[in-house]
N, C-alpha and C positions, 0 to 999 in steps of 0.2 A: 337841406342837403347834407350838413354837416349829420344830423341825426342820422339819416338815412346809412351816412357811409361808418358809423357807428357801430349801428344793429347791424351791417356786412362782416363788418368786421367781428364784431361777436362771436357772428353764427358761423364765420370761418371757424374762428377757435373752437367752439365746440363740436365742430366738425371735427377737426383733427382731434381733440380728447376722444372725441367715440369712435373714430379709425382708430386709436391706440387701444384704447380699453377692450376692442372687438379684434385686435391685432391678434390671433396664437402665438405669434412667435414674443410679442411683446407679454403675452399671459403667460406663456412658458418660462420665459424670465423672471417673473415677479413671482412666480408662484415656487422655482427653488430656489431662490435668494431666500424668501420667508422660510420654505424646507430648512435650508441650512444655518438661518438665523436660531429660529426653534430650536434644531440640534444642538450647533454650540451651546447655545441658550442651558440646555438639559444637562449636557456634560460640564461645565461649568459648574453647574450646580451641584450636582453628584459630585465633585472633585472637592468645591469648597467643606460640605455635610461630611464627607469621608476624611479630608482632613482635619475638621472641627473634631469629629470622634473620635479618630486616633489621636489626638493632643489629649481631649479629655481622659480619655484611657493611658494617658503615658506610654502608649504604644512608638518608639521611633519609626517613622517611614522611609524607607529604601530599599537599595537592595546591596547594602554593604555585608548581611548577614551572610553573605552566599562565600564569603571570607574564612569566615569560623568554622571551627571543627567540629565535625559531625556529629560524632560519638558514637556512630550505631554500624550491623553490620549489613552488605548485601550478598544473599546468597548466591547469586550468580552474575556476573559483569564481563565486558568483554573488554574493558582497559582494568590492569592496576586499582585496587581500591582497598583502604582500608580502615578500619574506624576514625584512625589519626586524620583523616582526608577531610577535608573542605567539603558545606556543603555543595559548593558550585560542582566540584569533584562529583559527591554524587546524581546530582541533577543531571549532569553529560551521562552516566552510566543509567539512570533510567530512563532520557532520549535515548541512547544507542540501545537499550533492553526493547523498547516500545518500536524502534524502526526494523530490529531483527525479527519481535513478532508479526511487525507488518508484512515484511518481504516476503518475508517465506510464505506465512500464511497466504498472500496474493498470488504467487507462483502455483505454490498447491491447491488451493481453488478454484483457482482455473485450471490447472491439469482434470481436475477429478471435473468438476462442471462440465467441461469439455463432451471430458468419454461421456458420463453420464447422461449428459444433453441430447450426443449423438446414440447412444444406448436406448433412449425413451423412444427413437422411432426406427427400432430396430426391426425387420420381418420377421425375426421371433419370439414367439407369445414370452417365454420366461424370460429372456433378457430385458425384455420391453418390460412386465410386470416386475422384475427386481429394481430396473432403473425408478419406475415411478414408488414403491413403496417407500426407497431409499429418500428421492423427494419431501413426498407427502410426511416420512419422518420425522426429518430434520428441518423441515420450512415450519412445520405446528408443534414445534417450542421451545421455550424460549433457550435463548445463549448461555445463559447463565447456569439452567439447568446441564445441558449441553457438556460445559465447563466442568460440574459437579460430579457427571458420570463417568467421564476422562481422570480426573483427580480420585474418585472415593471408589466406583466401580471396575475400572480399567489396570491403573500404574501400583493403587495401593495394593490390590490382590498378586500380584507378579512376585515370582520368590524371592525371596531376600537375598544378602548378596554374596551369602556363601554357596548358594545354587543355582545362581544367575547363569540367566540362556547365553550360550555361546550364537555370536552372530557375525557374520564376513566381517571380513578385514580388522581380524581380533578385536572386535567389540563385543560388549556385555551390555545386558537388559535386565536390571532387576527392579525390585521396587521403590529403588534409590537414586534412578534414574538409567541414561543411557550413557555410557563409556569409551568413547571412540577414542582413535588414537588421537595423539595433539602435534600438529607440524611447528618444528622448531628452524627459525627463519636464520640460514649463516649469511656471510658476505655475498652479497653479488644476488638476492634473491629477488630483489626489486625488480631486474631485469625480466622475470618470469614475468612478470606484473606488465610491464612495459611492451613486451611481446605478446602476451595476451588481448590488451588493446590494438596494437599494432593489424593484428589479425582478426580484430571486431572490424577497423576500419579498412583493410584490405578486402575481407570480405564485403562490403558494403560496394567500395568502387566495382569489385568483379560482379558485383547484380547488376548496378545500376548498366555497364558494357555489358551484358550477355543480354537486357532485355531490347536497350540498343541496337544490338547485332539482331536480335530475333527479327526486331521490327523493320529492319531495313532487309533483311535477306530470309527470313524466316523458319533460319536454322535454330534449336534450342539447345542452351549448354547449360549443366547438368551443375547448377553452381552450390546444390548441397551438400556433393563431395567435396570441391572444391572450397566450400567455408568450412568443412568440418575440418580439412586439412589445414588450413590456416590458423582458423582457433586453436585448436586440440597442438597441431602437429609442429605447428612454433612452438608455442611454451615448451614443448618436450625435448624440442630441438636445443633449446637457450640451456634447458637442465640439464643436459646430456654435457653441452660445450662450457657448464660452469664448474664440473665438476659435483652435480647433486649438491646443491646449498641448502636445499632442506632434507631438514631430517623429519625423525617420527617417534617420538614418545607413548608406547605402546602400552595401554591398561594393561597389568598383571595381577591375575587371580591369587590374591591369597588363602586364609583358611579361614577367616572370619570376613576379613573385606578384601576392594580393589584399589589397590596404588597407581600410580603413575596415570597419562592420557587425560584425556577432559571430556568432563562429564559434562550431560543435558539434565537438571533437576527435573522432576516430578512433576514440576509447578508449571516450568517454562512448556514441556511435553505436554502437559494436561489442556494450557489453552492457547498452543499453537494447533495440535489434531483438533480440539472445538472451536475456534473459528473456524480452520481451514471446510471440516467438514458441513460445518452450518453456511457457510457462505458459499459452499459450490452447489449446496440444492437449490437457492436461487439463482446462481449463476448458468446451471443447468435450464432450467425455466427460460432462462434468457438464451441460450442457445437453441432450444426446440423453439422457441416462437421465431427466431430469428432463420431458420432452417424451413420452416412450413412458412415463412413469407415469401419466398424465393418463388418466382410461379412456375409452375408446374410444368411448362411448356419447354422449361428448360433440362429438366432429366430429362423429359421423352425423344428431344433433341439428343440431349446424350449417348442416350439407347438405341436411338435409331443410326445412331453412329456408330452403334457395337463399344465402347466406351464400356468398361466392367464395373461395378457398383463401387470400389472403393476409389479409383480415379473418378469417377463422377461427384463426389461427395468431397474427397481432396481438392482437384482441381477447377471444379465449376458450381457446386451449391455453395462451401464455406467460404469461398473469397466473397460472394454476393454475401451473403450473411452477414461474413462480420462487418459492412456498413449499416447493420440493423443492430446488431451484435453490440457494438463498440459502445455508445451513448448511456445504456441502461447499465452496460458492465460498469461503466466509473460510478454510477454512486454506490453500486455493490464495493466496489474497493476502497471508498470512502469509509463506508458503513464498516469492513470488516476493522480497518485502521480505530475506527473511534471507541468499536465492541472491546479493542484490546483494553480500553481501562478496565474492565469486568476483571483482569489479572488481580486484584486485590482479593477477590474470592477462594483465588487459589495461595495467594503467597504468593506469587510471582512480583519482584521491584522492579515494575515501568513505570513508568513519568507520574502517573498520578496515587502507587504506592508509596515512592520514596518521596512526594511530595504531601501526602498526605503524613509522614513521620515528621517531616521536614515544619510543618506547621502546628504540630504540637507542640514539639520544642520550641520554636522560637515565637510561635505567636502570628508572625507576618503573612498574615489572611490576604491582605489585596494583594500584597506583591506575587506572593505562591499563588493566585490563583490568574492572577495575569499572566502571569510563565506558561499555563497551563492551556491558554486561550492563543499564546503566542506559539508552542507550541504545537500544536493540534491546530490550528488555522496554517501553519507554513507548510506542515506534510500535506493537509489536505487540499490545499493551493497549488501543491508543488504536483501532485498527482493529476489534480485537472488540469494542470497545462499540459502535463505528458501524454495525456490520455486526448484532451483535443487536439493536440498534435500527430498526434498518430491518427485519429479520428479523421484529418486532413487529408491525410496523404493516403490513406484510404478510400476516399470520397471519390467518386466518378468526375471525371474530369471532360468538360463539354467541347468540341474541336469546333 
């Protein structure tokens, strides 16, 4: 008997070892605890090996160097810099060089994509074949070339800058760059700044009640004047009642060159137009796919409602769209953000120019190239949250 309740007992136990071992939830367990064993496991070791080498090379590790004076110049920055400066000094001026080429470039990329996109399925033959050749251009080759024909073909041929093109708002274009005037910030200019938000967020509550109001009584108000007035017509309102706190520093043409205002270099122009433009022929792509996925049932609903071609495309294709639109568009503005290292081609000092100077001088390989990863992973993070976020509120909502 004793035997008997023995072998029971066993065979319970091993019962339960092969509910566990057959468990998923219990396999899912054991199998990323070993994942993240391994891991550490690998990064441990790479940190130890990387440490051993840098001792062996009398390489110091940290990142105290970012202390020391730089010694070199940058030709275009949007703070204060000068060779006397620090190189952490310079590092902030080729993030903020790298984030101005992003911005823009994404703005401008998608404006042009946009037209473009909607251009390719246009009812007439030439604008439809200009949109696509444009396309077909710029999607078959590469950035870099791109960049090269912007720089060596484009800005360098432009007259120099005693014959530099006159262009609104007294700026100049030569082949020195572009010359706009520079605003100079007095007391109380902040406020401009403050009311300009003030009227991003006002306009926002006046959407969210006007779509409110639509849906409850089915009247619509017109909230694009409305936010233009608020944006626009505050700030104008705040400079009016500060007495104009900013001023304007106007390029003046002299007989060999131009003084005064603040210039866009060669470099910074060369591969903000070559992104901007290489990045909106596939953005464009992404617009006409997202436009002919809309079914079809719904123009003709339009039409049959008497609806005129550019209200039908405004108001009833592109809102469907951009939830087709929106997904494919962020890794385009990923990809344009990461194309911006290709600036070393041109001269241009963003993040991975002045870190690349940065690393010859001092040596400090891991540290500068981890800045680099830390860098370029925070914008690129920071964008797809913004981008699924909008991506959200976008999305159809099920009642």
């Amino acid at each position: 008997m004793a035997g008997m309740a023995l072998n029971s007992e066993t065979s319970d136990t091993k019962k339960r070892a092969s509910s566990l071992i057959n468990d998923p939830k219990v396999r899912g367990i054991f199998y990323q605890v070993l994942t993240l064993a391994l891991l550490v496991l690998f990064v441990w070791t790479v940190t130890q090996n990387t440490i051993h080498n840098l001792q062996k090379a009398n390489i110091a590790s940290g990142f105290g160097f970012l202390q020391g004076r730089a010694g070199f110049d940058i030709g275009q920055s949007l703070i204060a810099y000068t060779s006397d400066s620090t190189y952490g000094r310079a590092l902030l001026v080729g993030i903020l060089n790298t984030l101005q080429v992003a911005v823009l470039g994404i703005i401008t990329a998608s404006i042009i994509g946009f037209i473009v996109g909607i251009a390719r399925l246009s009812q007439n033959w030439l604008i439809a074949k200009l949109a696509q050749v444009y396309v077909e251009f710029f999607r078959n080759i590469p950035p870099l070339l791109v960049i090269l024909f912007w720089y060596k073909g484009v800005i360098a041929v432009l007259p120099q800058a005693r014959e530099s093109l006159n262009l609104p708002f007294q700026s100049y274009l030569n082949n020195r760059g572009l010359f706009v005037p520079k605003p100079i910030f007095g007391d109380g200019a902040w406020a401009i700044a403050v009311a300009f938000l003030i009227g991003i967020i006002a306009t926002v509550f006046v959407a969210r009640w006007a779509k409110k109001r639509q849906m409850l009584t089915g009247k619509p108000f017109h909230t694009v004047w409305t936010g233009l007035a608020l944006i626009i017509g505050l700030p104008i309102l705040t400079f009016l009642a500060l007495g104009a706190p900013i001023t304007f520093d106007f390029p003046v043409a002299g007989r060999f060159n131009l003084t005064g205002g603040s210039v866009l270099g060669p470099e910074f122009i060369s591969l903000y137009l070559a992104l901007s433009f290489y990045t909106a022929s596939f953005i464009a792509e992404i617009v006409r796919s997202g436009i002919k996925a809309v079914p079809k049932g719904q123009t003709e609903a339009a039409n049959a409602l008497g609806l005129r071609s550019n209200a039908i495309t405004r108001l009833i294709v592109l809102p469907q769209a951009l939830r087709i639109i929106i997904p494919p568009l962020t890794s385009q503005y990923l990809n344009l953000t990461k194309n911006s290292s290709l600036a070393v081609a041109c001269g241009f000092a963003d993040i991975y120019a002045i870190g690349g100077t940065m690393l010859n001088q001092t040596g400090q390989a891991v540290e500068i190239v981890a800045l680099f990863l830390v860098v370029y992973l925070s914008i690129s993070i920071t964008t797809a949250i913004f981008m699924n976020w909008f991506n959200a509120k976008m999305a159809l909502v099920e009642r």
